[in-house]
Structure formats: C-alpha cells, structure tokens
N, C-alpha and C positions, 0 to 999 in steps of 0.2 A: 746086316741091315741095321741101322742105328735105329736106336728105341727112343731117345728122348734129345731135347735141342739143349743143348746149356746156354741160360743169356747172362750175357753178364753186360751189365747198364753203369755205364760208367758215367760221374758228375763230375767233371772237376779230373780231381786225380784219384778219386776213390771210384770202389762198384758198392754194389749191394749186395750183401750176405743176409743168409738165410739160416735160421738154427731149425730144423725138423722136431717137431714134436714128438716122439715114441709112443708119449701117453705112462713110461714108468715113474714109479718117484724118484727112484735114484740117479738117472739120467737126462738130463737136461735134452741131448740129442747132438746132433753132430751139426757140422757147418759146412752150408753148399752156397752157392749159386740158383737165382729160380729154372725150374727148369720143367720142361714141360712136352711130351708127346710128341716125337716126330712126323707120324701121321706119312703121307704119302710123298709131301710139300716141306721139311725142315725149315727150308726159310722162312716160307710164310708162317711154320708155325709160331718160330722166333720171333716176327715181328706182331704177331697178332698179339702173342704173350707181353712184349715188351709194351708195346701200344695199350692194352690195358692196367699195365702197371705203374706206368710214366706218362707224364705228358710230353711231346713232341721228342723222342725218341728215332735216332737217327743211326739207319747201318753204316757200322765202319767197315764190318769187313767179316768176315767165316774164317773157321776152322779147319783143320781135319779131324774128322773125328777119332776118341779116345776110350779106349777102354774105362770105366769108374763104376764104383758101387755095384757089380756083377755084370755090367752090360756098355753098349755103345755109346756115349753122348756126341754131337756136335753143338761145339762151340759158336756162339754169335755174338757180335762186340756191339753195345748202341751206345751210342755219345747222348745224353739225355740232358734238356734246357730246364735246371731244377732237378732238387730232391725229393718233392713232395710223394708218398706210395699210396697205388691203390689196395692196403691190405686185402681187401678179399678177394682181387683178383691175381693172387698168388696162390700157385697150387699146391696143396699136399697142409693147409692150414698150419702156418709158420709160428711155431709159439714166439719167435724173438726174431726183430732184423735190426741192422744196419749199417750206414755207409762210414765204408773205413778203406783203408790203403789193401789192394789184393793180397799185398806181402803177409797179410793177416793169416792167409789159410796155411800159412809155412809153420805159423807158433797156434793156432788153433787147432781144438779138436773136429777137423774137418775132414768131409767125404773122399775118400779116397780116388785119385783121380778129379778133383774141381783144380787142382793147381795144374796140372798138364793141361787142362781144358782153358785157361786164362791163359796159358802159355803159348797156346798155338795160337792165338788171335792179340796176345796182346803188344805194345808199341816194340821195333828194333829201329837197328841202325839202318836197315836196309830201308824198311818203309817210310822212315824220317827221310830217307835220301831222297825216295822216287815220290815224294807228297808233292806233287805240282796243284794242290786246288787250294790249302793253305795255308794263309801266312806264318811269319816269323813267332808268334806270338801263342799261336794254338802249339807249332812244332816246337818248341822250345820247352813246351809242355811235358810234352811227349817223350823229347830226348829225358826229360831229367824223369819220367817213369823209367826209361830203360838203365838208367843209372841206379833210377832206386833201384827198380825190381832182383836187379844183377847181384846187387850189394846185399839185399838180403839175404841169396840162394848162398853165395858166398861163405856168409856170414854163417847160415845154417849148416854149410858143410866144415865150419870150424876153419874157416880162413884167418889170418892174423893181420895182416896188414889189408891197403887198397892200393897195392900195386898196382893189380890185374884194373881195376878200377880207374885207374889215373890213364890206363893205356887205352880203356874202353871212352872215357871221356875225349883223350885225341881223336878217336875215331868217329865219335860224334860233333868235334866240331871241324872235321876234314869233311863230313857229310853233306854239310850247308855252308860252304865260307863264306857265303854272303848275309849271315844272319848274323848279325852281333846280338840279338837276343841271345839265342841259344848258346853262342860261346860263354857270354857274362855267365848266364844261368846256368850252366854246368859247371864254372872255371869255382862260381861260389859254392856247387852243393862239393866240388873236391876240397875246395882253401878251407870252408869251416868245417870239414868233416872227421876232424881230431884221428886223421890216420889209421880209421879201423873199419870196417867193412859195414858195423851197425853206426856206425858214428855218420857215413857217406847215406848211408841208408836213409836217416834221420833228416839230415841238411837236406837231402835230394825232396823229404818226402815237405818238407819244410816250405823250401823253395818252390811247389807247386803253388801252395797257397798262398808265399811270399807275391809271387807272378801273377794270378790270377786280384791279388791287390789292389795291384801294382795298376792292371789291367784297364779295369773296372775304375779305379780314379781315373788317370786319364780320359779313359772317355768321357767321364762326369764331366771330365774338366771342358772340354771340346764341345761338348752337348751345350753348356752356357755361352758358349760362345755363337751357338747355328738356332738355336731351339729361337722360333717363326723367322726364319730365314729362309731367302729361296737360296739352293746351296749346289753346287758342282762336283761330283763326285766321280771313279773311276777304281777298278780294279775290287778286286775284295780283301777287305781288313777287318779283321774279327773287332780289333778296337774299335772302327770307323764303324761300322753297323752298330755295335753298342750304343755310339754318339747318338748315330740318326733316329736311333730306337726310342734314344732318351730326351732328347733335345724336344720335341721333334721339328724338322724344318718345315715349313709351310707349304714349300714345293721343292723336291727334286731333283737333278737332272743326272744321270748317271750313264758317263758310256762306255760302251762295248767292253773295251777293253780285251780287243784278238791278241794271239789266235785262241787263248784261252777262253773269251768271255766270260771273263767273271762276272764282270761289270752285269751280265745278262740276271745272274743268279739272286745278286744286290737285287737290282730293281724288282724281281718278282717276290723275295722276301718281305720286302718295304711296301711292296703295291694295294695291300687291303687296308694300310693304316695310313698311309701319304701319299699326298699327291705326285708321281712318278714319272716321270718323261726319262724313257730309251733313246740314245741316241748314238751314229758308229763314233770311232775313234776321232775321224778327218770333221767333222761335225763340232767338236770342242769350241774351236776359237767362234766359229758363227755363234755358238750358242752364248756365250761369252761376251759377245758385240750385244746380240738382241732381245736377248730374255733376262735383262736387267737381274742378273745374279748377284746377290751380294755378298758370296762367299764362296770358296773352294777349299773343299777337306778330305785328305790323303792322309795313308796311314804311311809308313817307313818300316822297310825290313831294316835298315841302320840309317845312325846321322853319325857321320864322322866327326873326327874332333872339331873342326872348324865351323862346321853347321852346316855342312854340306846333306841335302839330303836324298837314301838310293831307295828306291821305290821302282814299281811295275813300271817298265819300260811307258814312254808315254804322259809321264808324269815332266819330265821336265820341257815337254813341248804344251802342258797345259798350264803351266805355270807361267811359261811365255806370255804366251796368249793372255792372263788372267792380270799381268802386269802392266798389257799393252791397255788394259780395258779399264786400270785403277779396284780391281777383285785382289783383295787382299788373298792369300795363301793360308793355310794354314794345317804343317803336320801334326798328325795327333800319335803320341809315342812313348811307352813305357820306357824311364832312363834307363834300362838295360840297355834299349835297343842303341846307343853309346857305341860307338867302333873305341876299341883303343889304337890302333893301323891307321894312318892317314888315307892306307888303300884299302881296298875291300874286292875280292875276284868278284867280276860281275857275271854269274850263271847265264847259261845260253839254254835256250829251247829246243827240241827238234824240229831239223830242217824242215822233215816234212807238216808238219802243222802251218808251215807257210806255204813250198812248193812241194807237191810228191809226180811233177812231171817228168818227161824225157828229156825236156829242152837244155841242155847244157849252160847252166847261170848258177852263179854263185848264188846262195841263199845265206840272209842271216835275220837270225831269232833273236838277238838280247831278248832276256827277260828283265835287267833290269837298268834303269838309266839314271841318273847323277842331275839334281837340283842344285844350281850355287846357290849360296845363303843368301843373297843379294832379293832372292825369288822367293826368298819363304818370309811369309810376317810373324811367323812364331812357330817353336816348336813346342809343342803342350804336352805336356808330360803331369804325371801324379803330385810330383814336386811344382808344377805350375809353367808357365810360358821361359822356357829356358832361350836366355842370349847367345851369341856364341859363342861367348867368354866362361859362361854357365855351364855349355857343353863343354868344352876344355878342361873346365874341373872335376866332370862329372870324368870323363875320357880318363884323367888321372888316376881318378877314385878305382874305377874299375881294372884299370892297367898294373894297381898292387895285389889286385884281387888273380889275374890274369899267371903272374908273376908267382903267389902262393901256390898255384894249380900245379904249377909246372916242378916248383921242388921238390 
C-alpha cells in the first residue's frame, strides 16, 4: 500500500525541493520533494497538497510508485502558472526550499528514493511523441528536460563524452518532425554543449530558460499589436494565450478547432477575463465577413525559410477568408520556430477522431496545414515582425547550428 504521494511542481523547467528539518545542529537535513499522506485517494491527495502550495497547479501525469525513505511513495507531476510558495502549507515544516533543475537531487544530499520518484513521471521521448494537447513551444521544452535529465545521469555514472546524447537528441527530433521549435532547441543544447555530458547538461538546462525568453517576448510582442482589438483566433498556442492574456483584445472570437477542440479549451480559459465568442471551424469566414474583426492571431509549430507558415490544420483556410475580408494575419512565433528544410512532414491525426464507422471511406486527419506568405501580414517574433528575407537569415543562422548538432 503506498504511504505517502510525492508531488513534484514543476515551473518552467525546474520543481521544488525541500530540505527537512531534523531539528540537530549538525545536520542541515536531506532533500526531498513535498510530500504528503496518501490517504485512501493518492490523487486527490496530491492535488489537494499541490493546490495549497501553488497557485493554479495543473496534473501532468502519475507515477508508479517507488520504494524511498523506508516506505511507498507515489509520484505526481503539476505544471504550476508561477513560483510563488505557500510555506505553511508544506508538510513536515521545511527549514529551506527551492526551485532548481531536478538534476539537483543526483549532486544533493537527498532522500533516498525522490530521484526514482521524478523519474517515473517526468518528460521522455515517448510522451513528447504522443503530446496531441500541446504546442510546439511548451514540447520543446520538455524535449530538452529529457536531454537535460539524461545527460546528467550520464554524467553521474562517469560518462566522458555525449555520444549516447547526440543519438538521444536524433530521437527527439524524429519524435516531432514537424516542430522546428524543438529541433532548433535541441540541435543548440548538443552544438554548445562542449562535448561532455555535464557540458549538454548545462546548454540543455540553459536553453529552457533561453525558450521560455524567447517565448514570453514574442507574445509581448503580439499583445501590442491585438491589446483592444476585436481579434480571431483558432487552435491552442501557449504563445497565442500569453498574447490574449496580455494584450488583452476587447472581444474574442475563437473556433473550435476539431477534432481536437482546442480552440474549446482557449475560450474557457480566456472567458472570466474577455469577452469570448465560441464558434465551429466552418463558421470562420462568416464571422470574418460580419463581426467587423480587426485582426487575426495564430501561433506556428514552424515558418519555413520563405515565410511560409505550418500551423493547426485550418489555419490556412482562415487566413483565406481573413484576406478576402482585408483582416490582416498575423503569426506570433519564437525565431526557433525557423524550419531550416524548405519541407517540414506534416503529422496526421487518428482516423478515428474523425470516422470510427463501418462505412468503407477513406478518412484523413492532417493536423497540420501550410499558409503562403502572401497570407500572413507579419511573423512576430522576440526579435520583432520578421520579413521573409528575415526568415531566410534567421533559416541560415539556425541551419550552422543544425549542422554543429550533427558532428
């Protein structure tokens, strides 16, 4: 029976650690994870814990549980909006916390058993593969934790080079081909990683916060552009909510976005602060004709080098629309998200999320569909409204970085 839940609350690309107080002088105390009671319920107990610790605290995902410190724990992963803690409602009265890279508990004197317990719940290649709810932007994140994380263990067992690491990095950008995020952002935490396992370690852990930047401008940038505008949205993009968050637009309009419905998730996020209109996919152009929009803002899993941009399927049929109507376009996109490829594989969905009948008919899912540049009035990025000749340099830049990865 598991005795206690381990949570571990992750910001960014760090969690939060715990130092236990003993109460002797000579010992400081060890380093855990909060953790607390599993009770009847583990999950609930995990998020009750996490909910009073953090504000808006969100499950990624469980464990299995692990033997530690004489007894059971199960692992619980929450993606937290802020670092801010509620020290006292942290159990076992923690003389010391805080948020650092997990890798920490490999060189700390920590709880026996808290690194298996992060281990089983935290990012791979596999769950970077099978992540259909988000974008390019958050997973690119993610991938270059499993680049960190690896490179540390590595490094801890006395590894010398990042062979194994350059091979793990192929495998994370075979994961996503259609994310030029993620490629850039791994290609850079191997090219400046000075060939050694703590070196990749470092870059990788670097690069979260380099992205997360990176991120965070952009939208800044986007926000000025929409902030009291009535605006047209579609799909979910961690940058694109940033914008709306910050901007904010006057009104709304955000659709569906099947078979996934993202677009559903946007609008209920956004709805206690803005004014919000739901509406299906086939709905776009009408609302584009009649509710005098004056702007439309998408994010980009990539822009190819020409300024081409690949976005949620859908996206270049409202851009149609938004051109017939004189609604300027506008992507909002961390220059990672840069193709150096003039192609990019465009990922498919399962069939059945469209038909799971008996009728004998070809089904197709794209997930994602191709903007000409012609259709976009700017791509905004951190660096600012890039041309397509801008992209082309930026395409460059990244393509020696590409090229380092690989030697």
């Amino acid at each position: 029976m598991t005795d206690d839940v381990a949570v571990l609350l992750r910001n960014g690309g760090d969690v939060l650690l715990c130092r236990r107080d003993d109460g002797t002088p000579d010992d400081a105390g060890e380093w855990d994870v909060p953790r607390a009671p599993a009770g009847d319920d583990p999950e609930t107990a995990a998020a009750d814990l996490a909910e009073r610790v953090v504000d808006d605290a969100t499950l990624v995902r469980s464990g299995r549980a692990v033997d530690a410190d004489g007894g059971e724990i199960r692992p619980f992963l929450f993606d937290c909006d802020g670092d801010t803690v509620e020290l006292a409602a942290l159990p076992g009265d923690p003389g010391e916390t805080v948020w650092t890279t997990p890798t920490e508990l490999l060189r700390r004197d920590a709880v026996a058993g808290a690194w298996r317990a992060y281990e089983t719940v935290a990012p791979t290649v596999r769950s970077v593969a099978a992540d259909d709810e988000h974008g390019s932007a958050y997973l690119s994140v993610r991938a270059l934790e499993v680049l960190r994380d690896r490179a540390a263990v590595v490094d801890a067992e006395g590894g010398a080079d990042d062979a194994e690491l350059r091979d793990l990095a192929a495998r994370l950008r075979r994961a996503r081909p259609s994310m030029a995020a993620l490629h850039n952002r791994v290609n850079r935490a191997v090219a400046e990683g000075d060939g050694t396992p703590a070196g990749v370690e470092a870059s990788a852990d670097g690069g979260i916060d380099r992205a997360r930047r990176a991120d965070d401008a952009a939208a800044s940038a986007a926000a000025d552009r929409i902030d009291g505008e009535r605006v047209l949205t579609l799909s979910r993009s961690g940058t694109v909510l940033a914008a709306l968050r910050e901007g904010p637009p006057a009104e709304l309009f955000v659709a569906e976005s099947r078979p996934g419905n993202e677009g559903v998730g946007v609008a209920a996020a956004l709805a206690e602060t803005t004014s919000v209109t739901l509406h299906t996919d086939a709905a776009a152009a009408h609302v584009l004709a009649s509710a005098d929009v004056d702007a439309v803002l998408v994010g980009a899993d990539t822009v190819l080098p020409d300024g081409r941009v690949v976005n949620k399927v859908g996206t270049r049929a409202v851009a149609l629309a938004a051109a017939r109507e004189g609604v300027p376009l506008y992507a909002v996109a961390a220059s990672d998200k840069v193709a150096t490829d003039d192609e990019v594989p465009l990922e498919s969905g399962d069939r059945t999320a469209v038909y799971d009948g008996d009728a004998p008919v070809d089904v197709r899912n794209p997930t994602f569909d191709v903007t000409p540049p012609d259709l976009v009035d700017a791509v905004i990025t951190e660096r600012g409204a890039l041309s397509s000749d801008a992209v082309g340099e930026v395409a460059d830049e990244l393509g020696d970085l590409a090229v380092r990865a690989r030697e």
